[in-house]
C-alpha positions in Angstrom: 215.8 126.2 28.8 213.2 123.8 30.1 214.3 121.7 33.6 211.6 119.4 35.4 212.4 118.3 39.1 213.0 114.8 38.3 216.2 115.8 36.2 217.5 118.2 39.1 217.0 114.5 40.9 219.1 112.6 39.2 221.7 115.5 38.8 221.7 116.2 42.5 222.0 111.6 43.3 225.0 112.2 41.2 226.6 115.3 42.1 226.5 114.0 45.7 227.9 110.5 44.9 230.4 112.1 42.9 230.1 108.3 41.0 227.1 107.4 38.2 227.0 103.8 39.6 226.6 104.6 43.1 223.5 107.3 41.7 222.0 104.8 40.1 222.3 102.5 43.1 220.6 105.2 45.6 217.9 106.3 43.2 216.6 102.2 42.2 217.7 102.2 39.0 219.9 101.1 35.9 223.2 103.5 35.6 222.5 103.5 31.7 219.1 105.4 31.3 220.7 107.6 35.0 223.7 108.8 32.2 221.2 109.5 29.7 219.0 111.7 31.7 222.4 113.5 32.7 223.4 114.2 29.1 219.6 115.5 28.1 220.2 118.0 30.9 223.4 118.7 30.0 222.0 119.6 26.1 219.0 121.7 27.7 222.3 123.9 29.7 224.0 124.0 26.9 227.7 122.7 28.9 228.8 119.9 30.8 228.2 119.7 34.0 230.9 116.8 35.2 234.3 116.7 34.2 233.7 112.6 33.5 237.9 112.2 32.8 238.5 112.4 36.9 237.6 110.0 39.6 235.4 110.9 41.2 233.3 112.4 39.2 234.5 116.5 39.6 231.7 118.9 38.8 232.4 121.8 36.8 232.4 125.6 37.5 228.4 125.5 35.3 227.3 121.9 38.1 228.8 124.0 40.8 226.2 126.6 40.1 223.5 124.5 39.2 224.1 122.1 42.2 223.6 124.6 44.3 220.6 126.0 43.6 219.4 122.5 42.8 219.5 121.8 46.6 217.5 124.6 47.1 214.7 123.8 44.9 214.5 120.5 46.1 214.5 120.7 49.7 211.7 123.5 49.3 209.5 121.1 47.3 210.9 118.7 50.1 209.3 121.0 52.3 206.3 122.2 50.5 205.2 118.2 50.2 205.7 117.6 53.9 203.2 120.6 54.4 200.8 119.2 52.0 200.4 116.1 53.6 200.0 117.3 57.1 197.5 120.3 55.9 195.3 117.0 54.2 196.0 114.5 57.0 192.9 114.8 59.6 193.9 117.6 62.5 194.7 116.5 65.7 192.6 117.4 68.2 194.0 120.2 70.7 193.5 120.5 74.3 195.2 123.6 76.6 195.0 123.9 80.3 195.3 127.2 81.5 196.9 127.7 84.7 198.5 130.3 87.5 202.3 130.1 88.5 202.3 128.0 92.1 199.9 124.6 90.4 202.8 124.0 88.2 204.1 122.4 91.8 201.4 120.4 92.1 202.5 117.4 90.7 201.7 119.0 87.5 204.8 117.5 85.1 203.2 113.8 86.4 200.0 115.1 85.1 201.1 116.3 81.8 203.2 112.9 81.1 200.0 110.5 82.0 197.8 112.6 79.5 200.1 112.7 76.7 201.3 109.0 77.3 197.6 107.7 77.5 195.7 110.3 74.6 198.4 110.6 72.4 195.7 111.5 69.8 195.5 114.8 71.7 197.4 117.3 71.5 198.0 118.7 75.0 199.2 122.6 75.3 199.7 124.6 78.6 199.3 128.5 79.2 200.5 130.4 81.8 197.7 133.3 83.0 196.1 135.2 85.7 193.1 134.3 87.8 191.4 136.9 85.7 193.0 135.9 82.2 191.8 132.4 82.5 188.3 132.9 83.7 187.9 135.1 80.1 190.2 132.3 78.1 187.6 129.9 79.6 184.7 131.4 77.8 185.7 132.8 74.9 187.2 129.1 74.4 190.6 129.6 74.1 191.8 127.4 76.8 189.7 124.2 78.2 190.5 123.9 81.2 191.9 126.1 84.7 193.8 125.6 87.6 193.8 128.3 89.7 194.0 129.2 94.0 190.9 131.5 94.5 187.2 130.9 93.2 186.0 133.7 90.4 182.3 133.4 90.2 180.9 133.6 86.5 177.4 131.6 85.9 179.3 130.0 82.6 181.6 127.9 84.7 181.5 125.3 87.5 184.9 125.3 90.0 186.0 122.3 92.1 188.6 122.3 94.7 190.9 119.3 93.4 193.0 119.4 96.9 193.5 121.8 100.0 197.4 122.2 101.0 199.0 123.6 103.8 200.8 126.7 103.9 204.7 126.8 104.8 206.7 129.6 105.5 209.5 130.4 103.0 212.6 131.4 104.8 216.4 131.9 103.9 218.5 129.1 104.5 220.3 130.2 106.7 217.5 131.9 109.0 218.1 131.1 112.7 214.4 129.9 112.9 215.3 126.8 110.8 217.7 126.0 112.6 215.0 125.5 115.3 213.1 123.1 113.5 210.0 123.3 114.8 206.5 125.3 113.8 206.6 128.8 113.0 203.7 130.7 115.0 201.9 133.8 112.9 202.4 135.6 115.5 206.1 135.4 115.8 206.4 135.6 112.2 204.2 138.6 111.8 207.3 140.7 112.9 208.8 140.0 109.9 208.3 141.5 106.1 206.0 139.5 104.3 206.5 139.1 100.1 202.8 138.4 98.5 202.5 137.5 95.2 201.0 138.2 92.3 200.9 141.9 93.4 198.4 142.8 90.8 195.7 141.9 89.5 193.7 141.5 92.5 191.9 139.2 93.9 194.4 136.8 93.5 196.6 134.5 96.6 198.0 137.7 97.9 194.4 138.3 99.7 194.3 135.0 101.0 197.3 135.1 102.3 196.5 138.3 104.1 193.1 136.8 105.5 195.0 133.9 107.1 196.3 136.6 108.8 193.0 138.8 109.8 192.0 135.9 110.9 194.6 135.6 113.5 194.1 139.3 114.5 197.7 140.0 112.8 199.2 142.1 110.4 202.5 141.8 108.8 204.9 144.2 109.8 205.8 145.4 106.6 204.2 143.9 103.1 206.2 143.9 99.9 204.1 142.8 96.8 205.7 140.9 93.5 204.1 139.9 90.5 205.3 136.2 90.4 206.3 133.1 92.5 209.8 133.1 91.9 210.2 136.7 91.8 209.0 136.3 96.0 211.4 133.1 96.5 214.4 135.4 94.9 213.3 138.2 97.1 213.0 135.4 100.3 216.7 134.2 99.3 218.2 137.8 99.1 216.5 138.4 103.1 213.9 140.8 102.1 211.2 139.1 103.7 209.4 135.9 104.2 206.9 134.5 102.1 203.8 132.0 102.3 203.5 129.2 99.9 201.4 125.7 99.3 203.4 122.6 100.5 203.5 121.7 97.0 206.2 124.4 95.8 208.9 122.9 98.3 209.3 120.8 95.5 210.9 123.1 94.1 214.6 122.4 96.5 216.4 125.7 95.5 219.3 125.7 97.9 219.2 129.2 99.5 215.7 128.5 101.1 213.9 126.8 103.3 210.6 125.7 104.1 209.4 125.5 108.0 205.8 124.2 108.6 203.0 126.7 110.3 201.8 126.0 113.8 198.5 127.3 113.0 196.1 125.0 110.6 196.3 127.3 107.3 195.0 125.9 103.8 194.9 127.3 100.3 192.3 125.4 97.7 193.8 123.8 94.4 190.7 125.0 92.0 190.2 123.5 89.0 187.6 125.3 86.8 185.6 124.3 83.5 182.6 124.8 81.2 179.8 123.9 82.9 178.6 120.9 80.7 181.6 120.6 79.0 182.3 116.6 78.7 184.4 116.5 75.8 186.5 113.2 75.5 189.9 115.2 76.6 188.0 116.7 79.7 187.0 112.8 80.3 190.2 111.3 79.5 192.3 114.2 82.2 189.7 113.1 84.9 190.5 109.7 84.2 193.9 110.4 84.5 193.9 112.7 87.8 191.5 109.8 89.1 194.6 107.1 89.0 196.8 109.1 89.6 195.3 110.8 92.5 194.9 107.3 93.8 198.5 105.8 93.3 199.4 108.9 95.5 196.5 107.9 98.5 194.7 111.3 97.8 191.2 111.5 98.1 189.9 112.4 94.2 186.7 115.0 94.1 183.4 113.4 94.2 182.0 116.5 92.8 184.5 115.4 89.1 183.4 111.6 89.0 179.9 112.6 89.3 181.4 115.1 86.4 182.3 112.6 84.4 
């Protein structure tokens, strides 16, 4: 039995239109040379394949079989084509940020729409990693670019601090000192447990967080570490503790918390970290991006990133 693909074509255009005319129709051609075909396979099986005396066309117990398995084979060379053309078509080229939990609030999701609406050419791929993680994904090339909230010093790559925030306190919503609406003083919220995040690896945010604190002459009363963002804003809803966090994640608007501003002037850096001399045209086109951006939202961009570019 010999049976190419283009007969399992034809067979399939008219086992699914259940009507030679309508076959012939869908595959562009005359219903004459379509029947033909059909009775040349039907000679290779050795039995008929349509039982040609009802209307529609009924396929018998053999087409049943074949049909079947006749989808299969097709939609795999289907497949195996569509493959083909995309391993031969010219790669696109790939660009991943690597960043840490708490940047995703800054205005991140904007970031990522400008890029891929302005380079669609580039493909545009996010990981989610550790101060530590990123720093070695930097140089062994594996991501392109890092945003991250404390400086790790390697003589490979250059940081730049894209944007200092303020800190906020992260309290239940139904804290009493809410209700108060005011500025929360260190000092009176040092009484209370404080949730630090990420509690390993270290250093990391949880020992700036703490230094804003030395730096008052404070300690927190207790300290309960987690290893990720929203792990400490579960652990603020549930009344463990409180929790320090960038403006930006009040963006966030779960409903069981609240954000109250500090009364002390307290910061944490927005770090964005790259190869030094790396000025590929992605790195150019997301500093051209975070440029307009930054401007449509009255921030002042980096000088340090235009004279980068």
């Amino acid at each position: 039995m010999n049976i190419d693909i283009r007969q399992l074509r034809y067979f399939r255009a008219v086992a699914d239109e259940r009507s030679f005319t309508r076959a012939a129709e869908r595959l562009n051609m005359a219903q004459p040379p379509l029947s033909k075909r059909i009775q040349e396979l039907e000679g290779e099986i050795g039995a008929p394949l349509f039982e040609r005396a009802k209307r529609p066309l009924k396929l018998t117990l053999i087409g049943s079989l074949l049909h079947e398995h006749a989808c299969l084979v097709m939609d795999a060379m289907d497949r195996l084509q569509a493959e083909v053309r995309q391993a031969t078509q010219r790669p696109r080229m790939r660009f991943t940020m690597g960043l840490v939990p708490s940047t995703l609030y800054v205005r991140f999701p904007d970031v990522v729409a400008r890029f891929r609406e302005c380079v669609p050419q580039i493909e545009l791929r996010l990981a989610e990693m550790d101060s530590g993680e990123q720093v070695r994904a930097l140089i062994d090339g594996r991501i392109d670019i890092g945003f991250d909230r404390i400086m790790l010093e390697d003589p490979l790559l250059h940081h730049e601090v894209m944007r200092e925030e303020n800190l906020v306190v992260a309290l239940p919503a139904d804290d009493p000192l809410i209700r108060e609406e005011r500025a929360l003083s260190l000092a009176e919220l040092a009484t209370r447990p404080l949730i630090l995040y990420p509690g390993r690896p270290r250093p990391s945010y949880a020992d700036h967080v703490l230094a804003i604190y030395r730096q008052q002459g404070l300690f927190p009363a207790s300290v309960l570490e987690v290893r990720e963002l929203q792990t400490a804003l579960v652990m603020v809803a549930s009344g463990a503790g409180i929790c320090m966090v960038p403006d930006s994640v009040t963006r966030s608007a779960r409903p069981d918390i609240s954000f109250a501003p500090l009364a002390e002037e307290a910061t944490v850096p927005l770090f964005i970290r790259f190869r030094k001399h790396d000025r590929s045209p992605a790195f150019q086109a997301l500093m051209r991006i975070y440029e307009e951006l930054y401007r449509e939202w009255g921030w002042d961009f980096p000088s340090g990133l235009s004279a980068a570019r």
